[in-house]
N, C-alpha and C positions, 0 to 999 in steps of 0.2 A: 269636424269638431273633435271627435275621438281619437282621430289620425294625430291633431296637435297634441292633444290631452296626455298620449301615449311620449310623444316624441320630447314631452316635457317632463315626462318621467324619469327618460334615460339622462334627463342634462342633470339630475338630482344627484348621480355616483357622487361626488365627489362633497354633500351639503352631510354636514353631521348631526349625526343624530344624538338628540341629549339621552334618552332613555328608548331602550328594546322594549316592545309592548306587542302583545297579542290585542289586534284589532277584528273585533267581529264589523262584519261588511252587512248590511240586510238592507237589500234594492232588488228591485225585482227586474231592474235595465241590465243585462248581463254586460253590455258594451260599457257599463258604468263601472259596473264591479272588477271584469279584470284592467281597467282602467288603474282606478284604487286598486286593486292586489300589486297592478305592476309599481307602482307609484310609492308602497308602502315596503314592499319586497326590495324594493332597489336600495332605501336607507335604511334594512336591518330589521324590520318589521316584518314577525309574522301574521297571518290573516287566515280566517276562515270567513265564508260567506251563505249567506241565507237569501233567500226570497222573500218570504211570506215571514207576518210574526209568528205562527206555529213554530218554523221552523228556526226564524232568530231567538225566539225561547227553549226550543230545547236545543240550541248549538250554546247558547251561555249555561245551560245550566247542565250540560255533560260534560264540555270542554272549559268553561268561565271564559273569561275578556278583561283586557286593560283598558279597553274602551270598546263602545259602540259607534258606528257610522250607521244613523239608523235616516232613511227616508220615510215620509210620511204617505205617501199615495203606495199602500202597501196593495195586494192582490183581495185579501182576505180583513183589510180594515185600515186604519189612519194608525202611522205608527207613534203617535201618541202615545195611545191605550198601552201599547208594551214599553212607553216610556216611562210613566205612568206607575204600570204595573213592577218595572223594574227599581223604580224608585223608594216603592213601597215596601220591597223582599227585603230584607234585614242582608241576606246575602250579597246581594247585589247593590243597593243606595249609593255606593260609595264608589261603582264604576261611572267614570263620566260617558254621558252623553251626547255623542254631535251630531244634532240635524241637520242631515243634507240632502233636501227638496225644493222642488221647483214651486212651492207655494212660497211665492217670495214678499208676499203684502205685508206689512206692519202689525198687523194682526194677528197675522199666522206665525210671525216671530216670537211676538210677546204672548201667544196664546202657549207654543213650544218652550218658551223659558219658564215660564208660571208652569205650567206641566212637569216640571225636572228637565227638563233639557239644561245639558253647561255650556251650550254652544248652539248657535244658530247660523249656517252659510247657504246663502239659495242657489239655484241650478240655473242659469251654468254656473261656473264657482273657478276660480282661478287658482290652481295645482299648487305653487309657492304660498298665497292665501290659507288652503287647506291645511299642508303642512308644517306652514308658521303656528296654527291655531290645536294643532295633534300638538305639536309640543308643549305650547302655552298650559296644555292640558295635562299631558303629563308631566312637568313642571311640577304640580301641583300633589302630584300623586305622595303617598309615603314611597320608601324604596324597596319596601318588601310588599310593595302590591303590584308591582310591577313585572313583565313576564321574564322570557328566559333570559339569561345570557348578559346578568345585570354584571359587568367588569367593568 
């Protein structure tokens, strides 16, 4: 599944990208993460990555984010609570956020969208799907929230 997930990264070179965005990654499946890093890196997107919410809390709030990829079956708690919490920050409310976890019930959607989530995709999650929905996202963004290399 990784092996395609990867090999579908690289058919991306050539798909454009509407806006450059600093995406924080926070999943504790490493095979996921540089999955998404290669995925996001290939169309122009930079990335940092976390495991645990401890640690996607303080990678946004030393570094910030033009969005979050945030999974909910964290090490250290339901990444909810740092949805949650991020929505709450005055600093941060205005970074989108996309759930992408393998609780994929009806439930666990609309419990993550009533939470502040701006996006909900379940696992496994189909790579052109994901990055149709980053942009949709940033779309939305203003143009000076967004990261480096805005030309």
């Amino acid at each position: 599944m990784v092996s395609d997930r990867a090999s579908e990264a690289i058919k991306l070179r050539s798909r454009p990208v509407m806006k450059k965005l600093t995406i924080l990654i926070i999943d504790d499946d490493e095979n996921i993460q540089k999955v998404l890093e290669a995925a996001a890196q290939e169309i122009g997107h930079t990335t940092r990555t976390a495991k645990t919410i401890k640690e996607g809390r303080a990678a946004i709030e030393e570094y910030g984010a033009d969005l979050v990829l945030l999974d909910r079956d964290l090490p250290d708690g339901d990444g909810i609570n740092l949805c949650l919490a991020l929505k709450k920050d005055p600093r941060f409310k205005a970074v989108p956020i996309l759930m992408l976890t393998g609780m994929s019930e009806t439930g666990d959607k609309v419990l993550g969208l009533r939470f502040g989530a701006d996006d909900y995709l379940a696992k496994p999650f189909d790579m052109e799907e994901l990055l149709a929905r980053i942009d949709a996202l940033a779309r939305r963004l203003p143009p000076d929230q967004t990261g480096p290399d805005q030309s």
